[in-house]
PAFIDREN-548223 format. One record per residue (C-alpha): residue number from 0; residue in one letter; chain; x negated, y negated, z. Coordinates in Angstrom, 1 decimal. Layout:
BEGIN
{rec NUM,'a','A',{X,Y,Z}}
...
END
This chain:
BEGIN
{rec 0,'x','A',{-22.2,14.2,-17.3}}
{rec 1,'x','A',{-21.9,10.4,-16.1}}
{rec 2,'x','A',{-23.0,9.5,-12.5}}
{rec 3,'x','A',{-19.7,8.8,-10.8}}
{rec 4,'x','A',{-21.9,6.8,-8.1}}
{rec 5,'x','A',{-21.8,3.7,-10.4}}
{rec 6,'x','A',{-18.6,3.2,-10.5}}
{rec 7,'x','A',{-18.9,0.3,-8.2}}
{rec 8,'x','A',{-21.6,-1.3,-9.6}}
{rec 9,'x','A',{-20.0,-3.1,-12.8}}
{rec 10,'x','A',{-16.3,-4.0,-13.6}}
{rec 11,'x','A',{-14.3,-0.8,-14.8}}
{rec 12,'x','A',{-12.5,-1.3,-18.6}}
{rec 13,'x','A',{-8.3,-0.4,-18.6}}
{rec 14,'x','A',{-7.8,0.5,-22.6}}
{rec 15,'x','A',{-3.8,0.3,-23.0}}
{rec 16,'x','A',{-1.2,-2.1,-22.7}}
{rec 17,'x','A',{0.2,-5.1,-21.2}}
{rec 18,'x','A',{3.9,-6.1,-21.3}}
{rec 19,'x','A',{6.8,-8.1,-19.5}}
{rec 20,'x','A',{8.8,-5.9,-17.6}}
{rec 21,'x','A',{12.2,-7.5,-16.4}}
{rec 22,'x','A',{13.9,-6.3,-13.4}}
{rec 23,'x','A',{17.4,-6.9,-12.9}}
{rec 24,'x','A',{18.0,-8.9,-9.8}}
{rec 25,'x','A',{18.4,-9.0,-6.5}}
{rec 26,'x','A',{17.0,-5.0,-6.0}}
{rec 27,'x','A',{20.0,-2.7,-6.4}}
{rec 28,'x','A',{21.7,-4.2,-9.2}}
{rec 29,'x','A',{22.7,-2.6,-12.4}}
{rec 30,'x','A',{21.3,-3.5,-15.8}}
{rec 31,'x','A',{24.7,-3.7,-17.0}}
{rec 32,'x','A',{25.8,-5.8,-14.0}}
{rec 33,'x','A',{22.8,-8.3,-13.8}}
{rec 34,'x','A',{23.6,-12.3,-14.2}}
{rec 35,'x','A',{19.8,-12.7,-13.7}}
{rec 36,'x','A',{16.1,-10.9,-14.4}}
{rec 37,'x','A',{13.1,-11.4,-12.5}}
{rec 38,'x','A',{9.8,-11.0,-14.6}}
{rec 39,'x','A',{6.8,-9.4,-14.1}}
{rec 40,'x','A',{3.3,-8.1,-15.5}}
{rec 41,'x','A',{4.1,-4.3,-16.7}}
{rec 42,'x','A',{2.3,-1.9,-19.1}}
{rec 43,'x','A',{0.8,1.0,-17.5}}
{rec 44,'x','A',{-2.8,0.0,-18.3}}
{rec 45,'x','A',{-2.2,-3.5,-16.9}}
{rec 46,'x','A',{-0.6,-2.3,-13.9}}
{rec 47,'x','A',{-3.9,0.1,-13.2}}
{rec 48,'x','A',{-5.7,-2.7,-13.7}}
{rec 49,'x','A',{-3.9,-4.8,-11.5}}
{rec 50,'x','A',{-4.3,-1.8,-9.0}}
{rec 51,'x','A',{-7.7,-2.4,-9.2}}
{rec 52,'x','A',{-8.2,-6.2,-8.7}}
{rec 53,'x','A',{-5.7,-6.3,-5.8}}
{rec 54,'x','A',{-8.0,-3.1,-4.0}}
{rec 55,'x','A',{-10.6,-5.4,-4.2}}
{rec 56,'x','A',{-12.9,-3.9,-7.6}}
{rec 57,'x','A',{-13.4,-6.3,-10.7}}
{rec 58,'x','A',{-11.6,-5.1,-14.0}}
{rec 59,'x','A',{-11.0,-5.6,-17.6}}
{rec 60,'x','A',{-8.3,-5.1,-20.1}}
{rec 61,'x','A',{-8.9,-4.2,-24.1}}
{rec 62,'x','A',{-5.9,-4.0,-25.8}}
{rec 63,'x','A',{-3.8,-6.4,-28.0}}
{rec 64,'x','A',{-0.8,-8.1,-27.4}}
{rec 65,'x','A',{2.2,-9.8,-29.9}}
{rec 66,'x','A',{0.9,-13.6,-31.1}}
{rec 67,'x','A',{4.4,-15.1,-29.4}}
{rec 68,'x','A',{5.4,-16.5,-26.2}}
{rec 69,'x','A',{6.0,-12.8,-25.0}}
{rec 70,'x','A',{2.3,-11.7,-25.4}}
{rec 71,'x','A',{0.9,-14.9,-23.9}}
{rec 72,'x','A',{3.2,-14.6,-21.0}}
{rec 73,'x','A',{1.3,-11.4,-20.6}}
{rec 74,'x','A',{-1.7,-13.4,-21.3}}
{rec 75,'x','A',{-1.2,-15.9,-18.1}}
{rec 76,'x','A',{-0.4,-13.0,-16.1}}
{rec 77,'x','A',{-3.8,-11.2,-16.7}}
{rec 78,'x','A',{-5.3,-14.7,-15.7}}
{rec 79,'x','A',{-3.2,-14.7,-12.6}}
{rec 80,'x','A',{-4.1,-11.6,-11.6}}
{rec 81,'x','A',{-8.4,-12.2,-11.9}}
{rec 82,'x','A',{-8.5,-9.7,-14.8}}
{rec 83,'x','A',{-10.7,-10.0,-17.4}}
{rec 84,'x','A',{-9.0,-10.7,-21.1}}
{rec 85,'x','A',{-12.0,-11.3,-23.0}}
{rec 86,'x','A',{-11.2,-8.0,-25.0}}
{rec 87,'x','A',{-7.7,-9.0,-25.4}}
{rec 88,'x','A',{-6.8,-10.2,-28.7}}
{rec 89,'x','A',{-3.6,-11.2,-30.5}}
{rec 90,'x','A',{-1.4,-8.7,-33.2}}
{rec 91,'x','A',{0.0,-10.9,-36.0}}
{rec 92,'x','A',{2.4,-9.9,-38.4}}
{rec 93,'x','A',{5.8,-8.3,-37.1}}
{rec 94,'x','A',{3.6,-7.1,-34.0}}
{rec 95,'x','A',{5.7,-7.1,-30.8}}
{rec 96,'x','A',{4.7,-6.5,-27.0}}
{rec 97,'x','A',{6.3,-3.5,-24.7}}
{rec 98,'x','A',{9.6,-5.0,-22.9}}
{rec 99,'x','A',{10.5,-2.6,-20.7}}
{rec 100,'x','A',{14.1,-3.9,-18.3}}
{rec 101,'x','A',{14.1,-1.9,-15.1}}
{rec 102,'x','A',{16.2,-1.3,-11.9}}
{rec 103,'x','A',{14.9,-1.7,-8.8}}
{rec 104,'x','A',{17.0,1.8,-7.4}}
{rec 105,'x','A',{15.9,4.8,-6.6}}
{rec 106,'x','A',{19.0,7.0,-7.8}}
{rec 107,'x','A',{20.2,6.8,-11.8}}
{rec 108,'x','A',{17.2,4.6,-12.0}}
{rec 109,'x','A',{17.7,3.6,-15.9}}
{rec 110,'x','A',{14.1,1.5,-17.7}}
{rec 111,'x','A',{15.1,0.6,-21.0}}
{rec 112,'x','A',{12.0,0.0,-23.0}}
{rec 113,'x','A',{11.5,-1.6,-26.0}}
{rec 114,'x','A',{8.4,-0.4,-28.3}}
{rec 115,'x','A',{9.0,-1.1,-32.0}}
{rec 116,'x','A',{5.7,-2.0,-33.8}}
{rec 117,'x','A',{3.5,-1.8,-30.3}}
{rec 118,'x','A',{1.5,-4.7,-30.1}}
{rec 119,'x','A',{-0.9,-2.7,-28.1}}
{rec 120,'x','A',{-1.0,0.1,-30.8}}
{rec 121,'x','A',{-2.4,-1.7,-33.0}}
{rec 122,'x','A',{-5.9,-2.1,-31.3}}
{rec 123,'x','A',{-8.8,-1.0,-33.9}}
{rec 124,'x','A',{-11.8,0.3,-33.8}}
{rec 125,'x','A',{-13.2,-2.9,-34.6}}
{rec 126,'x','A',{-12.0,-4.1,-31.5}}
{rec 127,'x','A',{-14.1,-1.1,-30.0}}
{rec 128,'x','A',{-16.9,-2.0,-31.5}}
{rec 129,'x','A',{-17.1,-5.5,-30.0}}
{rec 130,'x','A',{-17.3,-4.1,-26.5}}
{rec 131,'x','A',{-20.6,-3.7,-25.1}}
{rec 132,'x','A',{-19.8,-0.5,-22.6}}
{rec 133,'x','A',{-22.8,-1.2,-20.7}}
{rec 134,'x','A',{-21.5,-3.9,-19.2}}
{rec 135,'x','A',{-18.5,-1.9,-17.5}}
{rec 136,'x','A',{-18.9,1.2,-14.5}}
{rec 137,'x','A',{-16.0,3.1,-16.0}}
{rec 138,'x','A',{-13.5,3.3,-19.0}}
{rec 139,'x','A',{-9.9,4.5,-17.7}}
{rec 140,'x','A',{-7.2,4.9,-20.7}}
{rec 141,'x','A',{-3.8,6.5,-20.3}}
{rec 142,'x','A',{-2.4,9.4,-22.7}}
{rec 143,'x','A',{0.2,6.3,-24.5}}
{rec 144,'x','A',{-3.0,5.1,-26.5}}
{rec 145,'x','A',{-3.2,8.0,-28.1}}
{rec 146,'x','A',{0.4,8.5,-29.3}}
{rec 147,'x','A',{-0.3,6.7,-33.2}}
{rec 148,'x','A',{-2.7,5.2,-35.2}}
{rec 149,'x','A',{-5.5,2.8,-35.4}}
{rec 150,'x','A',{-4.9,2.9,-31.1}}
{rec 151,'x','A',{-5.6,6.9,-31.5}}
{rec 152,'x','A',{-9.4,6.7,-33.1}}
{rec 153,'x','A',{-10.0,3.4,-31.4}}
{rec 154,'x','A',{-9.8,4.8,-28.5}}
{rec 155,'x','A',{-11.7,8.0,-29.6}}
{rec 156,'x','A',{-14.3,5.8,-30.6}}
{rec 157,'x','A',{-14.5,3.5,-27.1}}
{rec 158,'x','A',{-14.6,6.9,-25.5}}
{rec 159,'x','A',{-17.9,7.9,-27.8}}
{rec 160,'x','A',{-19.7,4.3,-27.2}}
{rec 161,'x','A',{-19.0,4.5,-23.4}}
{rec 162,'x','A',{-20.5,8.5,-23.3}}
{rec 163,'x','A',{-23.4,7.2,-24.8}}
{rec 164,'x','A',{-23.8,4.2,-22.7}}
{rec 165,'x','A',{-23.5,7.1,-20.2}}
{rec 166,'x','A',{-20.1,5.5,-18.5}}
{rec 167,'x','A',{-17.5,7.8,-17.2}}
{rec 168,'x','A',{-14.2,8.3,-18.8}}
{rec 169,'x','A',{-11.4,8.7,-16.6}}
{rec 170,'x','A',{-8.1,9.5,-18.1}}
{rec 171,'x','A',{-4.6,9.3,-17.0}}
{rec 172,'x','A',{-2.8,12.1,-19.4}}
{rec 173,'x','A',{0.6,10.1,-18.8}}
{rec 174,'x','A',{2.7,12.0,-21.2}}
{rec 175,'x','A',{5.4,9.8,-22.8}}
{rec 176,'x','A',{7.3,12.3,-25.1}}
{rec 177,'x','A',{9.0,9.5,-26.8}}
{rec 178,'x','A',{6.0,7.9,-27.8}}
{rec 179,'x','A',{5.2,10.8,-29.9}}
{rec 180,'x','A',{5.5,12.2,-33.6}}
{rec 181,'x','A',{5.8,15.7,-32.0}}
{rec 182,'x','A',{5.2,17.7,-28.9}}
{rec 183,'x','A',{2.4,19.6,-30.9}}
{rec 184,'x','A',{0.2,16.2,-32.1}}
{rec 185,'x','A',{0.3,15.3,-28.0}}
{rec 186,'x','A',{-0.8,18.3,-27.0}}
{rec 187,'x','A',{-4.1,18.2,-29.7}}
{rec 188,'x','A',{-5.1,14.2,-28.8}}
{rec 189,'x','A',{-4.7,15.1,-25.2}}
{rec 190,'x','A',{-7.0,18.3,-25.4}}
{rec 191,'x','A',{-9.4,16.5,-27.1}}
{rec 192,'x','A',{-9.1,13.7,-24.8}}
{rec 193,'x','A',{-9.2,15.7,-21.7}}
{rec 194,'x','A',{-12.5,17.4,-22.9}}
{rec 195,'x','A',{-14.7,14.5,-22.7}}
{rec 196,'x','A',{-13.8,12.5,-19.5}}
{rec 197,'x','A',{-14.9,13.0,-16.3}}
{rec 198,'x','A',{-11.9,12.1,-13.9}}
{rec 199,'x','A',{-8.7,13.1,-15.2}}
{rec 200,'x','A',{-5.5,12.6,-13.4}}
{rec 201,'x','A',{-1.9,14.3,-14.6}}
{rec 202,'x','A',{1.4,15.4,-13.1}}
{rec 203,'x','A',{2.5,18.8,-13.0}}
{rec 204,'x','A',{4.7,18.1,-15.9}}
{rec 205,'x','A',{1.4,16.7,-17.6}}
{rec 206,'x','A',{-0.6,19.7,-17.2}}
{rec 207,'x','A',{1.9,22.3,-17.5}}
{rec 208,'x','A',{2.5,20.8,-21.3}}
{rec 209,'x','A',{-1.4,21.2,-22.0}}
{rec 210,'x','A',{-1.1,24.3,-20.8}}
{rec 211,'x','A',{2.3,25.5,-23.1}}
{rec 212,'x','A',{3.8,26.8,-19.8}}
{rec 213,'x','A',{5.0,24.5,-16.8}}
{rec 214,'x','A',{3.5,27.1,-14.6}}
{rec 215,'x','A',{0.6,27.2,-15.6}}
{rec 216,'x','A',{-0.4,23.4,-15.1}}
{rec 217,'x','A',{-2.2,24.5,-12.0}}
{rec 218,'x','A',{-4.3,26.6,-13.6}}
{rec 219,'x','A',{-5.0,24.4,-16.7}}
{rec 220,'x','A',{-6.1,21.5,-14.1}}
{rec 221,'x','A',{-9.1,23.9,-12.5}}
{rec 222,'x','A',{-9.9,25.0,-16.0}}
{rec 223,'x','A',{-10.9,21.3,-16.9}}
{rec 224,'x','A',{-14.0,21.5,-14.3}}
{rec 225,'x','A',{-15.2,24.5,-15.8}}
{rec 226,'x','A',{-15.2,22.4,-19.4}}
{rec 227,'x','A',{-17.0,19.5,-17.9}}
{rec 228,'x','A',{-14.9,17.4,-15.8}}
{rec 229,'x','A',{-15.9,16.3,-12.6}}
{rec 230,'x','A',{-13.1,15.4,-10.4}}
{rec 231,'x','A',{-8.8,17.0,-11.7}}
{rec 232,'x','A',{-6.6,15.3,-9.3}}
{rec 233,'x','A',{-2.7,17.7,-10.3}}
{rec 234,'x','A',{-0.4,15.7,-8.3}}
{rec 235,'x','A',{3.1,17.6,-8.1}}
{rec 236,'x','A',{5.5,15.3,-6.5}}
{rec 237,'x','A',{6.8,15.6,-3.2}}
{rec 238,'x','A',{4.3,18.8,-2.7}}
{rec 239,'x','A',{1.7,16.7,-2.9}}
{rec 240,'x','A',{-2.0,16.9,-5.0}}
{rec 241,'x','A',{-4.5,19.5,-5.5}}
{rec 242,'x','A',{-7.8,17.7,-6.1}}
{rec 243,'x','A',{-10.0,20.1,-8.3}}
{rec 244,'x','A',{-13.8,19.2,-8.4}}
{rec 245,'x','A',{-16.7,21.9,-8.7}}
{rec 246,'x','A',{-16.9,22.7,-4.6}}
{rec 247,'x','A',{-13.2,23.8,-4.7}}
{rec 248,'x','A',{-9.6,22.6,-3.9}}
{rec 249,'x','A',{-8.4,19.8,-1.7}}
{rec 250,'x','A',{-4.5,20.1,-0.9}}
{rec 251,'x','A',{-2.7,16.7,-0.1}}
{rec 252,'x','A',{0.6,15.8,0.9}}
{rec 253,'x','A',{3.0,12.6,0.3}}
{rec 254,'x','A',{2.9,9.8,3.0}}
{rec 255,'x','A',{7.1,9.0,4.2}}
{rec 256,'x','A',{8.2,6.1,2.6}}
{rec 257,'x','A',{11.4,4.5,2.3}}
{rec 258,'x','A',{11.6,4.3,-2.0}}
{rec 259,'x','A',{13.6,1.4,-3.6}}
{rec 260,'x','A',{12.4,2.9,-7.0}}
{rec 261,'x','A',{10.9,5.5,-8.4}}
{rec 262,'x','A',{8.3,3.6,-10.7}}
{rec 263,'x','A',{5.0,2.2,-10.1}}
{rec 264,'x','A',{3.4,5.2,-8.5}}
{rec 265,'x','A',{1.1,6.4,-10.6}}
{rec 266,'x','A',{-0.4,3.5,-12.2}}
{rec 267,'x','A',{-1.0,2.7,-7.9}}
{rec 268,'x','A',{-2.8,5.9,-7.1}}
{rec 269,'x','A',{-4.8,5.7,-9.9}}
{rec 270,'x','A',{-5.9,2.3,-9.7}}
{rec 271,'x','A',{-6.6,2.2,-5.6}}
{rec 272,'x','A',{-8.4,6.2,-6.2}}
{rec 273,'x','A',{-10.5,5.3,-8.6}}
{rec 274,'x','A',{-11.4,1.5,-6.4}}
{rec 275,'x','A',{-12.0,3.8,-3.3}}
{rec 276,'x','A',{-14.5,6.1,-5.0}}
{rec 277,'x','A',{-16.0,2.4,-6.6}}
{rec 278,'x','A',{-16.2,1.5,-2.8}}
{rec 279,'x','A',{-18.4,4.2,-1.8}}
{rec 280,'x','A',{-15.5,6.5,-0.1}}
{rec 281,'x','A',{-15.8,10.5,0.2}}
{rec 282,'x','A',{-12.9,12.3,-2.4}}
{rec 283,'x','A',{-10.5,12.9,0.4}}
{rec 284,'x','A',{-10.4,9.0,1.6}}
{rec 285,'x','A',{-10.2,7.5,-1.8}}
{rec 286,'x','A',{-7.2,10.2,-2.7}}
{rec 287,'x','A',{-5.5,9.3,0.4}}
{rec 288,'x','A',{-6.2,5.8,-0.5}}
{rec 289,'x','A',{-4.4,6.2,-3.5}}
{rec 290,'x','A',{-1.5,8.4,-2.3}}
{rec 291,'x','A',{-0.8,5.5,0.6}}
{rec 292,'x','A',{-1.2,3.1,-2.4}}
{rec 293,'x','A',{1.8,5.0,-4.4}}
{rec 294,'x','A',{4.3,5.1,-1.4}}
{rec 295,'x','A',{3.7,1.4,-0.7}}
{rec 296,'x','A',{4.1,0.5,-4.3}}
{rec 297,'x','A',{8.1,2.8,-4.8}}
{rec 298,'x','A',{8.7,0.7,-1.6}}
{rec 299,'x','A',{8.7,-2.5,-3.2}}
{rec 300,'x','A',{9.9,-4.5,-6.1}}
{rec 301,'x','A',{8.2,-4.4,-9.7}}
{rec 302,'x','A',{4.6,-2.7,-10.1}}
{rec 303,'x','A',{2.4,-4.5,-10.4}}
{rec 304,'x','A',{2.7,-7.2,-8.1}}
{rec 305,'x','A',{3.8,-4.4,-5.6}}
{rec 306,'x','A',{0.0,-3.5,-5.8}}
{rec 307,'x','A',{-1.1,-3.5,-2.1}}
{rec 308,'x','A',{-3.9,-5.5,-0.9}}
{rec 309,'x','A',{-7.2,-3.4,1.1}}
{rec 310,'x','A',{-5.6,-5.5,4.0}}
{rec 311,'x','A',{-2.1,-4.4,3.6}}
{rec 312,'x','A',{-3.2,-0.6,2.8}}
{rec 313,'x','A',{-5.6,-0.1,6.3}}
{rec 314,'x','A',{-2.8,-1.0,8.1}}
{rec 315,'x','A',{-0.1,1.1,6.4}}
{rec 316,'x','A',{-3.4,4.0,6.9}}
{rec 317,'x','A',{-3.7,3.2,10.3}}
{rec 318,'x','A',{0.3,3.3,11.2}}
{rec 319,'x','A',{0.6,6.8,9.3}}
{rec 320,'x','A',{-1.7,10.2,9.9}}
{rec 321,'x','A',{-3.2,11.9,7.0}}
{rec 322,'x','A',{-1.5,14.5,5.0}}
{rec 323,'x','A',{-3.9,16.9,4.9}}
{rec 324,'x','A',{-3.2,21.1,4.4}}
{rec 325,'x','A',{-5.8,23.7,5.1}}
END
């Protein structure tokens, strides 16, 4: 079991991607209607690590990205943001980074996202291997890096080298069904995954598919302590988040926000969580931390430069009471 504790010693590793994500603009417009996009850093990985350098925690990316002026756009964005690229590396060949266009609307949201031949997917375990995990206080990789090969056992492999460099592993089970040969493969690469990280962090959605049954997701988040995780955060929407951890339950609620999107919210909480617990912050702060972090971020245009600042989320703490259930 790794010592959470040290999370906020070192700079924490993001496996997954980075991509250009173009919002049609002003906010409200239609896709179909747009006469101009506004672009912006995107890629769940990269928007958890731009979570992370906005809360105030240092962080790295490993991934690849497509050798054209699409990937080194996401190249001078990583830059822009303070995160560390030295593990990012170029896919040649017909290669291409995620382009997701997005609405800025909350209802009939539509993303249209464009994956064919992932850039990011084609990370290797040699790319693994030229990480030295010591240097980093955590790993965090989303489900998506698992969806094909060589990303699938690179990724398997980063998460053996950072075990025995005794890092945690925190994992975001971010279930993409799209991304995925079949339902069936998912569910194995995500039980395999969830098995040897520490932190893990799902939707009820999420957990009800390792589960087999919706219903049960509830149940298969506590069941993940008992196998060896430390800390299950099941966040169910507009109920809230049960926080599983060996000393029982804590029960959260949503903080009121007034949504221009429905995107961006995860990647948020996890990022501002995981830099509260790196800060030194009791489990119910850094959860709060993060749930403030997720209404902010709907709130506001694009993801991740919607990230709030420590600055910007005190004071949204400060104007709002906790939602807290017995």
């Amino acid at each position: 079991m790794a010592d959470l504790s040290q999370l906020g010693a070192k700079p924490i590793l993001v496996i997954g991607r980075a991509g250009m994500d173009l919002y049609a603009d002003p906010p409200g417009t239609s896709i179909e209607a747009a006469a101009k996009f506004t672009a912006a850093l995107g890629g769940s990985s990269a928007n958890i690590a731009a979570a992370l350098v906005r809360a105030g925690q240092k962080a790295a990316l490993l991934t690849r990205v497509s050798d054209d002026a699409v990937g080194r756009f996401c190249l001078a964005q990583l830059d822009a943001y303070g995160i560390d690229r030295a593990h990012v590396s170029f896919a040649g060949g017909e290669a291409r980074n995620s382009l997701a266009v997005v609405e800025t609307r909350l209802e009939n949201c539509q993303s249209v996202i464009y994956r064919n031949h992932a850039a990011d997917f084609e990370m290797t375990v040699q790319d693994v291997q030229a990480v030295d995990f010591s240097r980093f206080g955590a790993v965090i990789t989303t489900g998506t890096v698992l969806a094909v090969e060589p990303s699938r056992s690179a990724c398997f492999r980063a998460f053996d080298l950072a075990r025995a460099a005794g890092v945690p592993l925190i994992f975001d089970v971010d279930y993409r069904p799209y991304s995925w040969a079949s339902a069936a493969d998912a569910q194995h690469a995500y039980s395999r995954a969830a098995a040897l990280c520490d932190v893990i962090v799902g939707n009820d959605v999420e957990f009800g598919f390792l589960a087999g049954r919706i219903e049960d997701g509830p149940d298969a988040a506590r069941s993940l302590i008992g196998a060896g995780a430390q800390i299950v955060v099941h966040k169910m929407g507009e109920k809230g988040a049960i926080t599983f951890t060996a000393h029982g339950a804590l029960h959260t609620g949503v903080y009121p926000t007034h949504a221009l999107k429905p995107t961006g919210a995860g990647d948020a909480f996890l990022g501002n969580f995981i830099a509260s617990l790196a800060r030194g912050d009791d489990l119910q702060a850094a959860v709060l931390r993060g749930s403030a972090a997720a209404a902010m971020v709907v709130a506001r245009v694009a993801c991740a430069p919607a990230m709030p600042t420590p600055a910007e989320l005190d004071a949204f703490l400060a104007q709002h009471p906790a939602p807290i259930f017995a």
